[in-house]
Each structure stands twice: as structure tokens, then as C-alpha cells.
KEDRENBA-836670 format. One record per residue (C-alpha): residue number from 1; chain; x, y, z. Coordinates in nm, 2 decimals, decimal comma, always signed. Each point is the difference from the previous one (the first is absolute). Layout:
<atoms>
 num cadena     px     py     pz
 NUM      A      X      Y      Z
...
</atoms>
This chain:
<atoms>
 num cadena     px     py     pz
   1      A  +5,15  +3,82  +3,12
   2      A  +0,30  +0,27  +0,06
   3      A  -0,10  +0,35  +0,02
   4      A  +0,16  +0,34  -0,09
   5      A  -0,04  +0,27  +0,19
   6      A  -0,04  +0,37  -0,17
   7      A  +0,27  +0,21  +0,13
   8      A  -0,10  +0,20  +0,33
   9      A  -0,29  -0,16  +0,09
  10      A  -0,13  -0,34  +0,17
  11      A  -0,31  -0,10  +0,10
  12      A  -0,17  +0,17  +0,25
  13      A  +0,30  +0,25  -0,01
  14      A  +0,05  +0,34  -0,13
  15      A  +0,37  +0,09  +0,07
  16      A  +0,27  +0,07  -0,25
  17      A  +0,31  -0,20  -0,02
  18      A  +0,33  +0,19  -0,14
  19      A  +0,10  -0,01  -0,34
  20      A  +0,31  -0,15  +0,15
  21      A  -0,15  -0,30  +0,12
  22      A  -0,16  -0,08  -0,27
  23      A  +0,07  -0,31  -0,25
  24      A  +0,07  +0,10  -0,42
  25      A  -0,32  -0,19  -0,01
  26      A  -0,20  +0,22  +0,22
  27      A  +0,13  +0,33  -0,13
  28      A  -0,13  -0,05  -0,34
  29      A  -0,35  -0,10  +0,15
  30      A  +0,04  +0,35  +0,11
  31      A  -0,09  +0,26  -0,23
  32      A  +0,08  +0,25  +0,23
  33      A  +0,34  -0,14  +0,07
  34      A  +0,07  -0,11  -0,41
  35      A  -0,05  +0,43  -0,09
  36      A  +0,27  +0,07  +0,28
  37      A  +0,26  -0,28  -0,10
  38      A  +0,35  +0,05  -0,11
  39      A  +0,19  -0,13  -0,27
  40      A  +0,16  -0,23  +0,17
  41      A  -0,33  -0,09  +0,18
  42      A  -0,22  -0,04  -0,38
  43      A  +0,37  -0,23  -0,10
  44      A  -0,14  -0,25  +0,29
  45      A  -0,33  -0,01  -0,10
  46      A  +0,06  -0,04  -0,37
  47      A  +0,15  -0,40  +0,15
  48      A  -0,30  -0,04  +0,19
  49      A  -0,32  -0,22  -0,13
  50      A  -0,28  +0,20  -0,04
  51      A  -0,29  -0,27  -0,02
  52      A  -0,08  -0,19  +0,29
  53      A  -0,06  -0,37  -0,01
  54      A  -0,35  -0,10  -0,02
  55      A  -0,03  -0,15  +0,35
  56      A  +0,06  +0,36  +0,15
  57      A  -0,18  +0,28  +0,12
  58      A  +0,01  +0,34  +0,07
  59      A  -0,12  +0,19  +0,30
  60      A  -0,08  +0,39  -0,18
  61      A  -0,18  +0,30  +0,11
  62      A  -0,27  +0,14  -0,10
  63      A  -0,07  +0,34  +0,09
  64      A  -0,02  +0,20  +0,25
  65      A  -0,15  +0,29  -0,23
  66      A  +0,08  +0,34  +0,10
  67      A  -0,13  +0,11  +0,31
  68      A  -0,19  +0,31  -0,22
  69      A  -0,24  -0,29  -0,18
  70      A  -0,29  -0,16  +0,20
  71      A  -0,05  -0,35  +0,17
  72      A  +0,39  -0,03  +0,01
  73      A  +0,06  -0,37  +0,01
  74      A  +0,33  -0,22  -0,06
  75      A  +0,03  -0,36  -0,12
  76      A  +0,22  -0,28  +0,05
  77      A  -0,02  -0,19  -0,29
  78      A  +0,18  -0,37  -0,03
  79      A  +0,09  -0,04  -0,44
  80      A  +0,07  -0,31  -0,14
  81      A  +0,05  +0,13  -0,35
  82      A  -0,27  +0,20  -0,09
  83      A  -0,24  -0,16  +0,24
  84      A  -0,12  +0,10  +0,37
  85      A  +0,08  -0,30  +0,25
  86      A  -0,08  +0,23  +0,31
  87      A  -0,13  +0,34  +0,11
  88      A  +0,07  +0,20  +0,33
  89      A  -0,19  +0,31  -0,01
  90      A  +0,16  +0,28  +0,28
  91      A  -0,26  +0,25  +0,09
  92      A  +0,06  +0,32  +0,22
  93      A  +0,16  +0,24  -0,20
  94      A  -0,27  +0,23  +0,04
  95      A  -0,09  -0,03  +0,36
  96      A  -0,20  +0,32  +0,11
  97      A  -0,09  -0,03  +0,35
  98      A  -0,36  -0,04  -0,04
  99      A  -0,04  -0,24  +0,30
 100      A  +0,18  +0,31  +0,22
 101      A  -0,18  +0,28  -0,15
 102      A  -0,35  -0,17  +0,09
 103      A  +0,13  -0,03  +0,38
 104      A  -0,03  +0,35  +0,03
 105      A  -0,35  +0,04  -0,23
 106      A  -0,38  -0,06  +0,18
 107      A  -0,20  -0,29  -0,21
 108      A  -0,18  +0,25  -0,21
 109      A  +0,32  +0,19  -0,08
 110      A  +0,14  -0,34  -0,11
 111      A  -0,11  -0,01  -0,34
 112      A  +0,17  +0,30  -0,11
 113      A  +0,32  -0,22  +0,06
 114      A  -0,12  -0,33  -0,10
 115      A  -0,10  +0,20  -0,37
 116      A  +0,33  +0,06  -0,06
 117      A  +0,18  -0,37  +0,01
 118      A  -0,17  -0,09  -0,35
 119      A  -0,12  +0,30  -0,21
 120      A  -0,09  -0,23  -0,27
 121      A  -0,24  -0,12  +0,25
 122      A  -0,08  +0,24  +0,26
 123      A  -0,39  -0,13  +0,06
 124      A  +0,11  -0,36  +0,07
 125      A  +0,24  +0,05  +0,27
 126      A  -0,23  +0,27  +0,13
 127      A  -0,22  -0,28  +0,03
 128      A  +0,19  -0,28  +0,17
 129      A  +0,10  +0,26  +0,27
 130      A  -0,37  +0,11  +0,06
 131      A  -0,14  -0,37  +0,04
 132      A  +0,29  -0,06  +0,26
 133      A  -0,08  +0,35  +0,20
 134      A  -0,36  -0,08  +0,01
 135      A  +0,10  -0,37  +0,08
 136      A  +0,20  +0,14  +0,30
 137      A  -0,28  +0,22  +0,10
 138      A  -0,30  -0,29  -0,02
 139      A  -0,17  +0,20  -0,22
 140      A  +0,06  -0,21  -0,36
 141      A  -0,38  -0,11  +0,02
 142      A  -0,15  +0,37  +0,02
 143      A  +0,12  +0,11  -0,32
 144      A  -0,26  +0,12  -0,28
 145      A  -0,06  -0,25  -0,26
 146      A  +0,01  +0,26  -0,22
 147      A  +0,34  +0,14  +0,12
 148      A  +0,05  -0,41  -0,02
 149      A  -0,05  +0,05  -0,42
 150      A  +0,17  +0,33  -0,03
 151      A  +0,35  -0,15  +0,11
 152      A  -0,04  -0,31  -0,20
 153      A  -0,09  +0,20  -0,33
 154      A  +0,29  +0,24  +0,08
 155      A  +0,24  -0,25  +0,11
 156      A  -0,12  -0,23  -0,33
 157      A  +0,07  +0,28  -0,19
 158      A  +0,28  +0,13  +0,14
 159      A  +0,18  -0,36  -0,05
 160      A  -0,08  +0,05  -0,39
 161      A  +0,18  +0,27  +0,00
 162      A  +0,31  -0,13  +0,18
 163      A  -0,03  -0,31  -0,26
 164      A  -0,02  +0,24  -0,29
 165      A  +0,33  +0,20  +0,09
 166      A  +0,19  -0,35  +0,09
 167      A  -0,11  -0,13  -0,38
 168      A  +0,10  +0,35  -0,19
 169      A  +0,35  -0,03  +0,17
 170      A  +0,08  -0,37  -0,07
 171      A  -0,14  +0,10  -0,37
 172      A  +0,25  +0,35  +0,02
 173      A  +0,28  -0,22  +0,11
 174      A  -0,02  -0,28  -0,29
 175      A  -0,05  +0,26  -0,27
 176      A  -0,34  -0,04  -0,02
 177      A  -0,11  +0,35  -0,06
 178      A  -0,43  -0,02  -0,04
 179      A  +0,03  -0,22  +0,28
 180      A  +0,07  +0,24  +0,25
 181      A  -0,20  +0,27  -0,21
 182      A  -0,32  -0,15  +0,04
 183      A  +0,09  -0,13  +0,37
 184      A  +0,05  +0,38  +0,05
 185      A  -0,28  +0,14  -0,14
 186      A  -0,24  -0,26  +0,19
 187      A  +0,16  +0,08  +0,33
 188      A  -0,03  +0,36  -0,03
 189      A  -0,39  -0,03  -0,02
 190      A  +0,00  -0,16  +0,31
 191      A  +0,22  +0,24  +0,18
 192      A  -0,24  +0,28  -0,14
 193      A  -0,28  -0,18  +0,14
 194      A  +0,18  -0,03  +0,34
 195      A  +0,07  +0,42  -0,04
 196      A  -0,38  +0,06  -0,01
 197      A  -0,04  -0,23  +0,29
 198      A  +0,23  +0,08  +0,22
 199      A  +0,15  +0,31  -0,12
 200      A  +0,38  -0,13  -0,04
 201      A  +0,12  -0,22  -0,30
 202      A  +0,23  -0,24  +0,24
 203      A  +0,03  -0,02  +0,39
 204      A  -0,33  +0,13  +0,06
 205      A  -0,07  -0,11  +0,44
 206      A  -0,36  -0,05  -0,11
 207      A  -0,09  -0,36  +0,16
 208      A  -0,01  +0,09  +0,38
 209      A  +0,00  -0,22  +0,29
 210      A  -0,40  +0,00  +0,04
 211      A  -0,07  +0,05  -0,39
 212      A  +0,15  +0,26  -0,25
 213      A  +0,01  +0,40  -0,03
 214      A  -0,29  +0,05  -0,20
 215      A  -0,26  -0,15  -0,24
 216      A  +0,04  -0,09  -0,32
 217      A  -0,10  +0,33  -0,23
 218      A  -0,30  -0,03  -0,21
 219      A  +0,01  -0,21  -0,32
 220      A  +0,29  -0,19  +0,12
 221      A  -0,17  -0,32  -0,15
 222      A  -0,01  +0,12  -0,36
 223      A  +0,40  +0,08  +0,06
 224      A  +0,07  -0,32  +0,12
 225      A  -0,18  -0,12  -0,30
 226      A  +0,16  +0,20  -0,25
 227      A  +0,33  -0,17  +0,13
 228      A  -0,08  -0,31  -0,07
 229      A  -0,12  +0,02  -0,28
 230      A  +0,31  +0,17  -0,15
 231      A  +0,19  -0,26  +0,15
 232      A  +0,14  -0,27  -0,25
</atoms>
């Protein structure tokens, strides 16, 4: 099976190749280049066959979004038609330094970096970072069980939340307006209930190597019942 390479990029590469190195072919694969062609240029292509035969494929990018969005990720995607044969997904766009930043922090200054690398779900790396401090420090085994709970309710809840956002988006991105109304509206009750708790709506450094800030306030049980119960 022959393949076709999009203009200015290969797999596993990133570089541009000059317009003048390119084949009449690959300049109309190339938007970018087709809206900066001459007339002589657009003569060429108008002599060149548009549709591929049905034994070829097309190597295409996918992203990267802008920088500005979050969870910035790009996509190599093989096409045979209209169908998907392969996917190489190229992360990194949006390295931060996290692993740095913690070289200079103590273990319970930690969490106020480790908050930050997901703020749609702040609790759960919180936790994985606590169970490996307390790991290191032999003292996994004298946590309170009821500190035990406390992380899983919040991290349970916390991952509903995340799930909620992720399901309103897809339904925002496909037109499907209620969809990401009611996906919305659910999540917001959560991060309300997180507010009282912790007194932040996102990033909130409340599950600490050794347990968590605080207890939970009083009638948290009736919230977290209210929640579900509004839930679809």
C-alpha cells in the first residue's frame, strides 16, 4: 500500500519543507499553501487529480490547538478515505515543569503543586502524591481510617465531576446543546460541595501527606446525598 505524505510533515517529524520543494500534488494538500498560490501555480493544479486511488492513504494532522486552550494535544492520524487506519498521539505542548518545581518544595508543600497539573481533578492527584510520600516515609499503615474514607468520598466525587465536564464538552462539540447543559449543572453541585469542604471550588491542597486539612463540615452526608439524587 503507497502512502502520501501531507506536505511538511512526516512521521515522528515536525519540520517544514519549502513551498519550493514541494510536488503540485502536495501543494494542494496544503491549504495554507493553495490560499498563497499564483496563477500560474492554481493553472498546475487545475491538471492535477484530485482523488486519490483507493489503495492510498494519507498521513494528516490533527491539532495542535492553540497553546491558550487546555490539555493541548496533537494527532497523527493515517486516512484511508474517510476512515482511521492509525493514530499517533504527540503530547508535550504544555509541559510546565511540575517535576522541577517540586525539587525545590518540602513533601507537605507538594500538594500545592501537584493541585495544579489537573484542575478538573485536583483531589485525585492530591491523592496519588500523598500515598507515595507516606509510602516513602513508612508511614502508609498509620493513617486514620477515617481520613482513609474522606479521600475516597472526595476523590469518588471529585472523578464525577471530571466525568461530567469531559461529557458536556463532547456534547458542546457535536451540537448537542442539553447535553452539556445538564453535564454543567450536575458538576457545578459538586464543585459547590467541594467549596464548603474545602473552601476553594478547584485546586483545593486539602488531602495531605498524613490525611487532609480538615474534617468534613457538618451535614456533609445529607450534601452528598442531595447530589446524587439530582444526578440523572
Amino acid at each position: 500500500m503507497s502512502t502520501i505524505i501531507s506536505a511538511g510533515t512526516n512521521e515522528g517529524g515536525q519540520e517544514l519543507r519549502s513551498r519550493s520543494e514541494l510536488s503540485a500534488k502536495e501543494l494542494f494538500r496544503e491549504v495554507g499553501a493553495v490560499l498563497r498560490l499564483s496563477e500560474a501555480e492554481a493553472a498546475k493544479l487545475a491538471e492535477v487529480q484530485t482523488e486519490a486511488p483507493e489503495d492510498q492513504t494519507m498521513i494528516i494532522n490533527m491539532g495542535p490547538q492553540h497553546p491558550s486552550t487546555h490539555g493541548v494535544l496533537r494527532l497523527m492520524l493515517e486516512l484511508q478515505g474517510e476512515t482511521v487506519l492509525r493514530c499517533k498521539p504527540i503530547i508535550g505542548y504544555l509541559h510546565t515543569g511540575m517535576e522541577k518545581t517540586g525539587e525545590s518544595l518540602t513533601y507537605m508543600q507538594g500538594g500545592t503543586n501537584v493541585t495544579r497539573m489537573d484542575y478538573l481533578s485536583p483531589l485525585n492527584n492530591e491523592l496519588v502524591f500523598s500515598l507515595a510520600v507516606e509510602k516513602l516515609l513508612g508511614i502508609d499503615g498509620d493513617i486514620p481510617e477515617r481520613a482513609v474514607w474522606m479521600r475516597m468520598l472526595l476523590s469518588e466525587l471529585n472523578r464525577m465531576s471530571s466525568h461530567l465536564l469531559f461529557l458536556a464538552t463532547n456534547g458542546m462539540d457535536i451540537g448537542a446543546v442539553s447535553m452539556m447543559l445538564y453535564g454543567w449543572r450536575e458538576r457545578e453541585e459538586v464543585l459547590r460541595f467541594f467549596q464548603k469542604v474545602t473552601g476553594l471550588r478547584m485546586n483545593h491542597n486539602f488531602i495531605r501527606p498524613g490525611g487532609l486539612a480538615a474534617d468534613l463540615p457538618a451535614g456533609w452526608r445529607d450534601d452528598v446525598l442531595e447530589i446524587l439524587d439530582n444526578l440523572p
